[in-house]
VMD Tcl script that builds the backbone (N, CA, C; Angstrom):
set m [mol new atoms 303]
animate dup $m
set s [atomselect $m all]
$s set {name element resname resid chain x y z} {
  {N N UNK 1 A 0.829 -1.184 0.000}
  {CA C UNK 1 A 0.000 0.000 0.000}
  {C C UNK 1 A 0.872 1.246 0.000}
  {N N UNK 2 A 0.544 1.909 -0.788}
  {CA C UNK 2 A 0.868 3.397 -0.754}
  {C C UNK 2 A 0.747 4.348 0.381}
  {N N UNK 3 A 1.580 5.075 0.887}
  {CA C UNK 3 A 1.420 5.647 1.705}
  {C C UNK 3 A 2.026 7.831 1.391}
  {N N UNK 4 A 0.826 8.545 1.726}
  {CA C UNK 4 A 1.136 9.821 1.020}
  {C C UNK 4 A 0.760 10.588 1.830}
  {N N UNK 5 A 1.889 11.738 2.333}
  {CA C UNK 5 A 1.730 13.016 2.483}
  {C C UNK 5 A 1.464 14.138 2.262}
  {N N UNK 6 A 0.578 14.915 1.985}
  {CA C UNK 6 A 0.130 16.411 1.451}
  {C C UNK 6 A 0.644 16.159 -0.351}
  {N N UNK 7 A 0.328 15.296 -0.350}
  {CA C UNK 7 A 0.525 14.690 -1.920}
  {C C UNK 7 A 2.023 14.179 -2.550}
  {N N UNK 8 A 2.673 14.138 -1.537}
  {CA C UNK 8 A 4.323 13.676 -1.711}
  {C C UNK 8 A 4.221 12.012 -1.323}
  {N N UNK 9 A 4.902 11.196 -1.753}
  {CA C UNK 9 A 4.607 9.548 -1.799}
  {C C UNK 9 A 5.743 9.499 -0.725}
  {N N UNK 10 A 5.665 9.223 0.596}
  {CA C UNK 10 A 6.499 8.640 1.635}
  {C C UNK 10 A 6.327 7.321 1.785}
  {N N UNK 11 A 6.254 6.448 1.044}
  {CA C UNK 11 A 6.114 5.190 1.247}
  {C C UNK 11 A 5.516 4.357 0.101}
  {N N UNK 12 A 5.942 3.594 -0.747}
  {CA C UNK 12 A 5.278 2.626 -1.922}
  {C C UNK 12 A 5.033 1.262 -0.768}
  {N N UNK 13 A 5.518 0.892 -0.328}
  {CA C UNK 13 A 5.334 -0.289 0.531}
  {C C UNK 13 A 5.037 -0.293 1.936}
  {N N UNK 14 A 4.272 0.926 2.078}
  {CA C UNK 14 A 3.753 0.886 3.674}
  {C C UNK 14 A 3.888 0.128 4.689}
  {N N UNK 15 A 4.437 0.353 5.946}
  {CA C UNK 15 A 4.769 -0.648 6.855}
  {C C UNK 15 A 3.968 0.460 8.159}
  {N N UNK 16 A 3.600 -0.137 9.309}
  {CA C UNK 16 A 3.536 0.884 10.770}
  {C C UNK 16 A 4.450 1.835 11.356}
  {N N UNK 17 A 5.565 1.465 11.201}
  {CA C UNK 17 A 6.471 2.370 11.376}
  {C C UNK 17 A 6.365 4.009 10.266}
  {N N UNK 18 A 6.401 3.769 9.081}
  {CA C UNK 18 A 5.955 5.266 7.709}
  {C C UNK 18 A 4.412 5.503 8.409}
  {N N UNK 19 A 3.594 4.895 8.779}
  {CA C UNK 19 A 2.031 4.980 9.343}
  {C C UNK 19 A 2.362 6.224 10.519}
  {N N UNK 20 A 3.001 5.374 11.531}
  {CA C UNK 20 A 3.396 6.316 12.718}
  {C C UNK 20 A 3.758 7.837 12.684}
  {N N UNK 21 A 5.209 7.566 11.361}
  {CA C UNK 21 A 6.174 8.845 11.607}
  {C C UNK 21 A 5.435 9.686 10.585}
  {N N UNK 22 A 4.710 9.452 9.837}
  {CA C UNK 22 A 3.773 10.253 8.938}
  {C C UNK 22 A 2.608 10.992 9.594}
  {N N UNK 23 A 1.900 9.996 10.395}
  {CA C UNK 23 A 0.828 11.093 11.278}
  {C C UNK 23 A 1.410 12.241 12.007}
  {N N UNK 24 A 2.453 11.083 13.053}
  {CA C UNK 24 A 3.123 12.106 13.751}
  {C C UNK 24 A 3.554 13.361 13.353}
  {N N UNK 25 A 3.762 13.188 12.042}
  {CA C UNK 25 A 4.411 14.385 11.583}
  {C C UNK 25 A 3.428 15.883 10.916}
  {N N UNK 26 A 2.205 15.246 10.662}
  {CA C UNK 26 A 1.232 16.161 10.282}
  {C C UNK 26 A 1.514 17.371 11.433}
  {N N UNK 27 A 1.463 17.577 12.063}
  {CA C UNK 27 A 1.217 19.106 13.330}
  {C C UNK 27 A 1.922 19.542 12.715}
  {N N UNK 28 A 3.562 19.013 12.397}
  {CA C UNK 28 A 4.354 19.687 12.226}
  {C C UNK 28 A 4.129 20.785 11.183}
  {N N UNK 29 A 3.859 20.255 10.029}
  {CA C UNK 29 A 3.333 20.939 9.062}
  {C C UNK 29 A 2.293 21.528 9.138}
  {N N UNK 30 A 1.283 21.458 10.069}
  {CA C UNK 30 A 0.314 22.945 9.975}
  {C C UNK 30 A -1.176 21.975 9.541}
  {N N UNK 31 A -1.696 23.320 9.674}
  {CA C UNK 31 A -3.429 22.997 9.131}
  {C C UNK 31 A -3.720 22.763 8.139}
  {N N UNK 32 A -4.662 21.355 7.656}
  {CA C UNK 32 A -4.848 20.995 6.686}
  {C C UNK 32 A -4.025 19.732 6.267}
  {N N UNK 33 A -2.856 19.718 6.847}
  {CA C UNK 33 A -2.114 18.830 6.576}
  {C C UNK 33 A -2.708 17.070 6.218}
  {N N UNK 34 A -2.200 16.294 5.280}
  {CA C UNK 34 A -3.165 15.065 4.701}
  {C C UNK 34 A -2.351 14.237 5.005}
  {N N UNK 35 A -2.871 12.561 5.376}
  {CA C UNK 35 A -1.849 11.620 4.712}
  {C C UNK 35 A -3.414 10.429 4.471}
  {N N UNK 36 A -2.765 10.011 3.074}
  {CA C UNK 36 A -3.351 8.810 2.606}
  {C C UNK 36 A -2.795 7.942 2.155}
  {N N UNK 37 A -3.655 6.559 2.737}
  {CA C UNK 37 A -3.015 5.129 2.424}
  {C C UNK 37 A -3.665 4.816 1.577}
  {N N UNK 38 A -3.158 4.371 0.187}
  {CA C UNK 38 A -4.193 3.328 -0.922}
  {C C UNK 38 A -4.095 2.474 -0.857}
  {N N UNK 39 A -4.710 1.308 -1.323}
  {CA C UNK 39 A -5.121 0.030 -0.851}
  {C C UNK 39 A -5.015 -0.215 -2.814}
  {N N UNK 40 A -6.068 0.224 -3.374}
  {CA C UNK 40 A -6.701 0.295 -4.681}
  {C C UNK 40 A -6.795 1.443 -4.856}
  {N N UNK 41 A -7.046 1.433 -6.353}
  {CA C UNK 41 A -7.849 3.641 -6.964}
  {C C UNK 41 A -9.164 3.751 -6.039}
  {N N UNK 42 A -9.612 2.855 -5.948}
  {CA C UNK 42 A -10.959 3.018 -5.120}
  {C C UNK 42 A -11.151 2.581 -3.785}
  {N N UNK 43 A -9.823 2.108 -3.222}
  {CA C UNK 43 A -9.812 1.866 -1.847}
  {C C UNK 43 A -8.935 2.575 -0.895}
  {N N UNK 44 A -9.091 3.541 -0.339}
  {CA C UNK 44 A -8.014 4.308 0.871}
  {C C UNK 44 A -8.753 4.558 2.444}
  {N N UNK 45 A -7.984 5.244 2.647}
  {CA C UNK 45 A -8.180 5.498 4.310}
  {C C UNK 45 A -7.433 7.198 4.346}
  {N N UNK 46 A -7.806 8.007 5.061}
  {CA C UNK 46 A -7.305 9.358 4.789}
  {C C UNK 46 A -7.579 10.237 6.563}
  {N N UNK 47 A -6.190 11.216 6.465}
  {CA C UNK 47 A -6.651 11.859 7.683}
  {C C UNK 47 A -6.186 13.369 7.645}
  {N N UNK 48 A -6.696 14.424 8.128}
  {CA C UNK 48 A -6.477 15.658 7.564}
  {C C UNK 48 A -6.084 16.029 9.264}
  {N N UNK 49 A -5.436 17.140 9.175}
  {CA C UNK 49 A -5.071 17.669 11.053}
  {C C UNK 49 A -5.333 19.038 10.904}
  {N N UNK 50 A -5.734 19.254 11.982}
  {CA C UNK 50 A -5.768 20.732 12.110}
  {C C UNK 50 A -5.787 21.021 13.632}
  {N N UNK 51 A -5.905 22.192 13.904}
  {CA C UNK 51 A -5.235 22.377 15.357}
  {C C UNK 51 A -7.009 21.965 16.494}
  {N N UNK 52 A -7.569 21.897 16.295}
  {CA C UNK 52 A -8.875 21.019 17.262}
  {C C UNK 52 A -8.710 19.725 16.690}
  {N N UNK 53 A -7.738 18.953 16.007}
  {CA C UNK 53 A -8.026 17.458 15.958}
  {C C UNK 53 A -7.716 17.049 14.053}
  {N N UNK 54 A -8.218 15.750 14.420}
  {CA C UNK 54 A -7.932 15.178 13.074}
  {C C UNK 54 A -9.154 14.738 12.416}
  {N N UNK 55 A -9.117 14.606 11.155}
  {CA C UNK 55 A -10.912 14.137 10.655}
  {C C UNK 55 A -10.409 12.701 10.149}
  {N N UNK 56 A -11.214 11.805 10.139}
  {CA C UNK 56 A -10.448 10.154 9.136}
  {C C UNK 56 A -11.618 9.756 8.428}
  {N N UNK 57 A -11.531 9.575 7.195}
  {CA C UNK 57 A -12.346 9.072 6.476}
  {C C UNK 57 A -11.577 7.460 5.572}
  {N N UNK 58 A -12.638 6.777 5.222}
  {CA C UNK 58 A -12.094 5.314 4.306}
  {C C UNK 58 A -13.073 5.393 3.311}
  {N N UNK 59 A -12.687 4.835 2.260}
  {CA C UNK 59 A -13.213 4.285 0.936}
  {C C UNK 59 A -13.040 2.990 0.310}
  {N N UNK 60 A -13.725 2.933 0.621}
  {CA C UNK 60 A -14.561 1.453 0.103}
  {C C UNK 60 A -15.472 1.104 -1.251}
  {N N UNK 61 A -14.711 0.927 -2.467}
  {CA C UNK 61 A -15.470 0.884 -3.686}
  {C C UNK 61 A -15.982 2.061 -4.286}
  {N N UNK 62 A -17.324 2.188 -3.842}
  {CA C UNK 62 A -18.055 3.447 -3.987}
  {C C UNK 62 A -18.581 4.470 -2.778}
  {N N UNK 63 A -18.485 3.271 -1.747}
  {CA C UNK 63 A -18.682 4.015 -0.439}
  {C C UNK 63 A -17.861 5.079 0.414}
  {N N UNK 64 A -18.381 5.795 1.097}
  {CA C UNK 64 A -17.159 6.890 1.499}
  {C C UNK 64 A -17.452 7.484 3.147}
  {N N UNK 65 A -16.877 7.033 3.919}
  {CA C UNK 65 A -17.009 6.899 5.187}
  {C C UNK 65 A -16.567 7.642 6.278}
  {N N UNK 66 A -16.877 8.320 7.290}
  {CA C UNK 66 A -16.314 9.573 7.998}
  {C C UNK 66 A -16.503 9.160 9.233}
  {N N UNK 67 A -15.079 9.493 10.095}
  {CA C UNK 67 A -15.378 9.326 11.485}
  {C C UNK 67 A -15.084 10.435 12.403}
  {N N UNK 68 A -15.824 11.286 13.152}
  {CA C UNK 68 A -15.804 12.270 13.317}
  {C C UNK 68 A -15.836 12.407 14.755}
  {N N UNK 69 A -15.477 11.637 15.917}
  {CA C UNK 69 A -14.694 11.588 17.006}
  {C C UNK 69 A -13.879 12.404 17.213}
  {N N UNK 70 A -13.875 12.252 18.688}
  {CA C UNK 70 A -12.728 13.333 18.838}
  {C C UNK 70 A -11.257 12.548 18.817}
  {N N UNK 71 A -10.808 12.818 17.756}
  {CA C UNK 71 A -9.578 11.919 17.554}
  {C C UNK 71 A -8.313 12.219 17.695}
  {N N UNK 72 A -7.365 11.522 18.093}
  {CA C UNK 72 A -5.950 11.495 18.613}
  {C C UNK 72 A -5.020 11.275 17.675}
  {N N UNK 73 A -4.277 11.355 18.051}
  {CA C UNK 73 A -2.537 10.988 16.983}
  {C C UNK 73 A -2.598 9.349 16.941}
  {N N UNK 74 A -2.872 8.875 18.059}
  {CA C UNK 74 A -2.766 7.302 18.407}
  {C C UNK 74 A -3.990 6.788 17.816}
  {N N UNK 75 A -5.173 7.716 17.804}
  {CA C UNK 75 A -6.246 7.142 17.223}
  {C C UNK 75 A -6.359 6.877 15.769}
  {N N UNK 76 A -5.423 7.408 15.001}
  {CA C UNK 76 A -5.459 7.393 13.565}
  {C C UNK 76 A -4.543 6.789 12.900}
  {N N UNK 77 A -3.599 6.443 14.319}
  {CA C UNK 77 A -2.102 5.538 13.520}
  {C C UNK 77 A -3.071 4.362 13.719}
  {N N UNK 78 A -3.803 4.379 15.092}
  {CA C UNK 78 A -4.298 2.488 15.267}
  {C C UNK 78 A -5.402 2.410 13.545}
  {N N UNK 79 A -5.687 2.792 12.937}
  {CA C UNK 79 A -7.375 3.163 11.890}
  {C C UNK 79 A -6.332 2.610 10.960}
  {N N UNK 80 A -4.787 3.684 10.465}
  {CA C UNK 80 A -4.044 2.995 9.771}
  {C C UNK 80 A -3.568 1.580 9.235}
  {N N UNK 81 A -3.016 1.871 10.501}
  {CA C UNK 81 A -2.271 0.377 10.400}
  {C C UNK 81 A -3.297 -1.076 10.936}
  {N N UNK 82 A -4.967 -0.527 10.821}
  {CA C UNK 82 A -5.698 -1.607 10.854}
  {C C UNK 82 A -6.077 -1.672 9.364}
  {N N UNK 83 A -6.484 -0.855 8.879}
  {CA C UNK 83 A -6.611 -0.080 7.336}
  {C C UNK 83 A -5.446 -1.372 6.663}
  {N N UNK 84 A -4.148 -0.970 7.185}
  {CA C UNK 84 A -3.002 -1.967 6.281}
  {C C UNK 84 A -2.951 -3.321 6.293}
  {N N UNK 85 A -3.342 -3.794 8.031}
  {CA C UNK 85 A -3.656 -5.224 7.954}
  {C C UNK 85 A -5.130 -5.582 7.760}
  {N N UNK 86 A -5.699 -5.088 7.103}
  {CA C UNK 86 A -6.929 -5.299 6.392}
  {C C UNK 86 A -7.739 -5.882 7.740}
  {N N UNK 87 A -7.662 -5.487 9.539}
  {CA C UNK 87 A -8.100 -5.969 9.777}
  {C C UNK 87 A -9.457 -5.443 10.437}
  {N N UNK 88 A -10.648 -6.337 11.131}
  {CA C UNK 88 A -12.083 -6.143 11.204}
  {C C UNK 88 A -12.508 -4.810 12.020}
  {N N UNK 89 A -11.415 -4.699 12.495}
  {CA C UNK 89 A -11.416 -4.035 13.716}
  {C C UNK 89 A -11.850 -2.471 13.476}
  {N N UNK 90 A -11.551 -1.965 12.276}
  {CA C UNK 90 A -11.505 -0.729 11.559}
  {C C UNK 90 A -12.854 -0.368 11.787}
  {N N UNK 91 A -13.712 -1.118 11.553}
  {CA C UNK 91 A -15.128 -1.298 11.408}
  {C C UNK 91 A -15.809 -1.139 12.789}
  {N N UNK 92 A -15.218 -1.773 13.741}
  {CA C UNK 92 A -15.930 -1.722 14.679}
  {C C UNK 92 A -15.597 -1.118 15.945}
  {N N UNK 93 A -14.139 -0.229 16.097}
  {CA C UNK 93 A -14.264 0.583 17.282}
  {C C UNK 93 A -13.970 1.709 17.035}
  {N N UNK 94 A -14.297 2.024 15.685}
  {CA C UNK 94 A -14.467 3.634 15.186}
  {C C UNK 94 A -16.093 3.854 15.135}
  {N N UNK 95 A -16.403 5.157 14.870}
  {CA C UNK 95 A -18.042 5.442 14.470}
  {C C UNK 95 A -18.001 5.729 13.315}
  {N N UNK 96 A -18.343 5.181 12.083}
  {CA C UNK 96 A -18.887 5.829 10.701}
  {C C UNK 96 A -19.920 6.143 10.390}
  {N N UNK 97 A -19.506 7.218 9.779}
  {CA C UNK 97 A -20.659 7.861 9.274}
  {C C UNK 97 A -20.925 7.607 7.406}
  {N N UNK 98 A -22.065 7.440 6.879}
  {CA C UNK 98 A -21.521 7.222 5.169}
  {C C UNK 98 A -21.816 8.873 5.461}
  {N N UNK 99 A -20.688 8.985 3.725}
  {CA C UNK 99 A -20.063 10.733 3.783}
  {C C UNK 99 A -20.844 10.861 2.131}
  {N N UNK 100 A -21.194 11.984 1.993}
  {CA C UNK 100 A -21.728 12.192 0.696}
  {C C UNK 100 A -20.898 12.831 -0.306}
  {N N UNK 101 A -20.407 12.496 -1.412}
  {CA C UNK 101 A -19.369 13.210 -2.331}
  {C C UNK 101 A -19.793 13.507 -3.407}
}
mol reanalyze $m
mol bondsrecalc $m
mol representation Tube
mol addrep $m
């Protein structure tokens, strides 16, 4: 999986560790700041920062999903790197919302 910063590619082969030092690193850079993981053209996971928090959304095919918690640095590396191991968990201790595009 791809892994991308404010549109710069930090990672072709995504591991937890690029997951980590990539969120982590959003503050640094300021408001607005992005990183997205692709899976597929039609499959990612995405998180934007700004100074009240982070927003995370996933895509799924055609579906497009928003979780709008009050979310953490730790909360969006764990979404990640569940996102990467494709595992169930993504689904069920986040809140989604379907997002309209």
């Amino acid at each position: 999986m791809q892994l991308e910063v404010n549109e710069e590619i930090v990672a072709r082969k995504a591991n937890g560790t690029d997951i980590d030092k990539a969120i982590r690193g959003l503050k640094d850079q300021g408001d607005d700041s992005f990183a997205i993981l692709t899976m597929f053209e039609n499959s990612f996971i995405q998180t934007v920062y700004a100074a009240d928090g982070f927003g995370l959304e996933y895509k799924r095919d055609d579906d497009l999903f928003g979780c709008y918690d009050d979310l953490k640095e730790d909360d969006v590396i764990k979404a990640f790197v569940y996102y990467l191991d494709r595992d169930e968990r993504l689904k069920t201790e986040f809140t989604w919302e379907p997002v309209e595009y």
